[in-house]
C-alpha positions in Angstrom: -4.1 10.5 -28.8 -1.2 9.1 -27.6 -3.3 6.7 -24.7 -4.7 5.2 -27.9 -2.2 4.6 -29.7 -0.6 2.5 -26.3 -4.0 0.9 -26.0 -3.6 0.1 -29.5 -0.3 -1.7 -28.7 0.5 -5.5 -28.8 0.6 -6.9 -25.4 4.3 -7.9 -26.1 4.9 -4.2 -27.2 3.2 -2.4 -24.4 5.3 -5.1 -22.3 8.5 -4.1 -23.9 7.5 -0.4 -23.8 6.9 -0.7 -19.7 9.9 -1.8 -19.2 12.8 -0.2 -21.1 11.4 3.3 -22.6 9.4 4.8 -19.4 12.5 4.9 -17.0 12.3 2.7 -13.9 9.9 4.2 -11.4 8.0 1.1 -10.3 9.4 -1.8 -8.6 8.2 -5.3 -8.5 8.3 -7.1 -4.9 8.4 -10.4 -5.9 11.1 -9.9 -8.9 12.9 -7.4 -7.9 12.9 -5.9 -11.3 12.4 -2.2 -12.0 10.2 -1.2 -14.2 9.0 1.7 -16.0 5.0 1.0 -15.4 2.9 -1.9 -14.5 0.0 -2.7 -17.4 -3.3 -2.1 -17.0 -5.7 -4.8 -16.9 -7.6 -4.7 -19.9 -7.9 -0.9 -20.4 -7.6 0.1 -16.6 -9.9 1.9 -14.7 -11.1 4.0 -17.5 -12.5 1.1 -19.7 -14.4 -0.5 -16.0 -18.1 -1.3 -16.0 -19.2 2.2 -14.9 -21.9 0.4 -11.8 -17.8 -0.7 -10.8 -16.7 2.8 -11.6 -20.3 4.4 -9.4 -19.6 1.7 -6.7 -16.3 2.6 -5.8 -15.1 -0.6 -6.0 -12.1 -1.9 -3.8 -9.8 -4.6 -5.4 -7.3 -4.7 -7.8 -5.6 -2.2 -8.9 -6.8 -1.9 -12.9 -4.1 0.6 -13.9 -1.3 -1.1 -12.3 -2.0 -4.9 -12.4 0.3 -6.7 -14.5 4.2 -6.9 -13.7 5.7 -6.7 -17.5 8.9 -8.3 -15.9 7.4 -11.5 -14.2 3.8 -11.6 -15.1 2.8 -11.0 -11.5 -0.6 -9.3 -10.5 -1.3 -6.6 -8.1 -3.0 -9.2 -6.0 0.1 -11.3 -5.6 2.2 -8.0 -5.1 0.1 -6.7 -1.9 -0.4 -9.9 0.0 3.4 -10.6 -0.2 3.5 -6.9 1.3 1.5 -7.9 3.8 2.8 -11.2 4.6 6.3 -9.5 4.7 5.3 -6.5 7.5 3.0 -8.5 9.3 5.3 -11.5 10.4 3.0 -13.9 8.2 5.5 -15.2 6.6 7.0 -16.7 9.7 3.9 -17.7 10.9 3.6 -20.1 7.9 6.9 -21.9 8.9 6.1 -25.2 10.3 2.6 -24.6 9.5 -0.3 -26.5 7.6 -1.4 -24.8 5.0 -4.6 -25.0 2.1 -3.8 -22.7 -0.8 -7.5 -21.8 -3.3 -6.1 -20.8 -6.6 -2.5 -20.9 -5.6 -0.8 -18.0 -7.7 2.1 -18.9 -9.7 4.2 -15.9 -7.9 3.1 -15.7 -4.9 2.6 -19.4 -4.1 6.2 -20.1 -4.3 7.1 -17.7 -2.1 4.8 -19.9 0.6 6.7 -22.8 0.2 10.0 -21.5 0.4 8.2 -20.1 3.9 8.8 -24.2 4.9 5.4 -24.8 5.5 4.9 -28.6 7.7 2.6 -29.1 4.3 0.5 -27.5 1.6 -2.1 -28.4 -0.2 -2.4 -26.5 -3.7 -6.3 -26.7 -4.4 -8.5 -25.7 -7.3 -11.7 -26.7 -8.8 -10.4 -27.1 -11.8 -6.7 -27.4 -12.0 -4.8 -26.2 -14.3 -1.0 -27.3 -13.3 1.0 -30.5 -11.7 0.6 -30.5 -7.9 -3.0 -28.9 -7.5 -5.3 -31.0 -6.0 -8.8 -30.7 -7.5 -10.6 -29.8 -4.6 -14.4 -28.2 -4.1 -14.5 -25.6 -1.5 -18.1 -26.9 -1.1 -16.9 -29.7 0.2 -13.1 -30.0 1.4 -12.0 -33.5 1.6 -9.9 -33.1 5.0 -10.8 -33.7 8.2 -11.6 -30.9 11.0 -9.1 -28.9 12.4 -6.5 -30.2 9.6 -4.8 -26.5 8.8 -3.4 -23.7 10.2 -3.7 -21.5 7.2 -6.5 -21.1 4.7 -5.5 -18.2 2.1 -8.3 -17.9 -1.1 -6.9 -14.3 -2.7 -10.0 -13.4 -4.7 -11.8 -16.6 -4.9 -14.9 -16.1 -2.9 -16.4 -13.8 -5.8 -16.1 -17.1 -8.1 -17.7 -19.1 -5.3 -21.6 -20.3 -5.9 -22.4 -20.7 -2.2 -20.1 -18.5 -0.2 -21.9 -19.3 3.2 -21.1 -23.6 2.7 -18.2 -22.5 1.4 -17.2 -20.0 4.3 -18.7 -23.0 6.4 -16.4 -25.5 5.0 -13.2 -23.0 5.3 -14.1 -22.6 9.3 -14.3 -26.5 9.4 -10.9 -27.7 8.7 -9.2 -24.5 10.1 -8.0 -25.2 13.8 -9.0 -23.0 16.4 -7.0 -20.3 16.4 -6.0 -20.6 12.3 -5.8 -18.1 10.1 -7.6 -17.2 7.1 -7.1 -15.0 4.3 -9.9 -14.1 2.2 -9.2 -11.4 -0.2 -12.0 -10.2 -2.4 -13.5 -7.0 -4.2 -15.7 -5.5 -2.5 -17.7 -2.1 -2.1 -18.2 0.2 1.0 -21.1 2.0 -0.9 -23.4 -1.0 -1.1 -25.0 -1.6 2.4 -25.5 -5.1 0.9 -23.8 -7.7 -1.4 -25.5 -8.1 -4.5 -25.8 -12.0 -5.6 -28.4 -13.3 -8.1 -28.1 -16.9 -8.6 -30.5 -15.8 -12.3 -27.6 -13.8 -13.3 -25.8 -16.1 -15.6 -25.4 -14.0 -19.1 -21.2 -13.4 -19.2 -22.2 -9.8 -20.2 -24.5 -9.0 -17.8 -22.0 -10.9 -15.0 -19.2 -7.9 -16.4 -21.9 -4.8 -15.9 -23.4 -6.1 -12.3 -20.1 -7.6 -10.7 -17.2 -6.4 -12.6 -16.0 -9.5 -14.2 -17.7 -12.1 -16.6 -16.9 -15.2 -14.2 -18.1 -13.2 -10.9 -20.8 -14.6 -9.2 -21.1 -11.7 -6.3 -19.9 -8.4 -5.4 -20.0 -7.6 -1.5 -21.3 -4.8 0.0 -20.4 -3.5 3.8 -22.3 -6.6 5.1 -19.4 -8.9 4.0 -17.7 -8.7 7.5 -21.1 -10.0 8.9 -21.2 -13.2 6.4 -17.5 -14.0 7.1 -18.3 -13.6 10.9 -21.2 -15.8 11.3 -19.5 -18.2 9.7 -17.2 -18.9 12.9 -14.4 -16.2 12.1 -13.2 -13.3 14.0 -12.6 -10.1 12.1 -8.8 -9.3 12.4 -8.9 -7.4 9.5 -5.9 -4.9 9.1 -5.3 -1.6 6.6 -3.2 -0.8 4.2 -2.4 2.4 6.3 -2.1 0.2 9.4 0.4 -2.4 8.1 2.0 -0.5 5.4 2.2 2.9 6.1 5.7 3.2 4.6 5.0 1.6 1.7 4.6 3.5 -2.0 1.4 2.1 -3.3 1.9 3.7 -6.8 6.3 2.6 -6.6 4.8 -1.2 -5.9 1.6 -1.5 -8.1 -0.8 -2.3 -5.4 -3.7 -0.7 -4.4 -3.9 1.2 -1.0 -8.0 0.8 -0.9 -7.2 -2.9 0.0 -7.3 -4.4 3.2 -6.1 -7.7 4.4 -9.2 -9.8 5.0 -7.7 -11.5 7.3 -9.6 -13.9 9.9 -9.4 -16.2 12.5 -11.3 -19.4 13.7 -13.0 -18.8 17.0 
């Protein structure tokens, strides 16, 4: 009863709710604010697709997404986690860097980094500074950055292979690339049907209405043959300190993170 009544809630409300009448035993990394819960996205977990729900699938964290504080996802949350305990961070300084769907949280938080430069890129832009760029077809030259990061933007992408193609391209040898995206360890293979184009049916088979894919155990192949080297790291390997529930980020998530050969 009283879950539907808080589904029931305005956003504002439930906003309001999360942070001053649940105590404050979550904690936002990239605001500092403590909260009393994250929101859900949508209805959380319980209201998911249930082929998502069967499939196990790995990626954000439904029940803990949004920050009520700062508006931050989960997403945003866990790669600054990882960026933080990794040395990443510092690794950007100095660095060139190409930034997919640059997050309005976490993107900041790479330029305060001092990058040498970065390119905010989307298809379709949607604020002052992002280049409209096609990940088919990147308008720089080979070899031009040091750091690619697309945080759950391959799903979204119609040809992952030219795109994968194009990201090895203008990385240099040696660069680094951060490909977050949800993904399933039950499926031996990722399932991608270019006839798939009803928003409804796009929810059911790959767990949101503008997914194009959802990747099975063979994704680590398709990012490999693309010219990458696996250097993908654990939640339990880079954070083992770190509260998943206290932080709102899900602990099924590796860092897809590559390198150019």
């Amino acid at each position: 009863m009283r879950v539907n009544m808080i589904g029931r809630l305005t956003r504002k409300a439930q906003k309001l709710l999360a942070r001053i009448a649940l105590g404050s035993g979550r904690e936002c990394l990239l605001c500092g604010n403590r909260v009393g819960r994250f929101l859900p996205y949508r209805d959380g977990w319980r209201a998911a697709p249930p082929l998502m729900r069967a499939l196990r699938v790995v990626g954000s964290d439904l029940d803990n997404y949004l920050c009520p504080a700062c508006g931050c996802n989960d997403r945003e949350r866990h790669l600054a986690l990882y960026f933080r305990e990794l040395g990443l961070f510092e690794k950007v300084r100095g660095s060139a860097v190409l930034h997919f769907a640059p997050e309005p949280r976490f993107g900041p938080l790479i330029e305060q980094a001092g990058p040498a430069s970065y390119v905010r890129a989307d298809l379709t832009p949607t604020a002052p500074g992002i280049e409209r760029i096609d990940m088919l077809a990147i308008p720089y030259v080979e070899g031009r950055f040091d750091f690619v990061i697309a945080n759950h933007v391959m799903e979204h992408v119609a040809d992952d292979t030219k795109a994968l193609s194009e990201l090895c391209r203008v990385l240099r040898p040696g660069g680094l690339a951060i490909l977050q995206t949800p993904f399933s360890n039950v499926l031996d293979h990722t399932i991608s049907d270019p006839g798939v184009t009803a928003r409804e049916t796009r929810l059911q088979l790959y767990g949101q209405e503008d997914h194009v894919r959802l990747y099975g155990r063979d994704i680590f192949a398709s990012f490999t043959a693309a010219g990458f080297v696996s250097r993908v790291v654990r939640h339990d390997q880079a954070l083992p300190a770190v509260d998943a529930k206290r932080y709102g980020v899900n602990p099924d998530e590796p860092l897809f993170l590559f390198e150019r050969c």
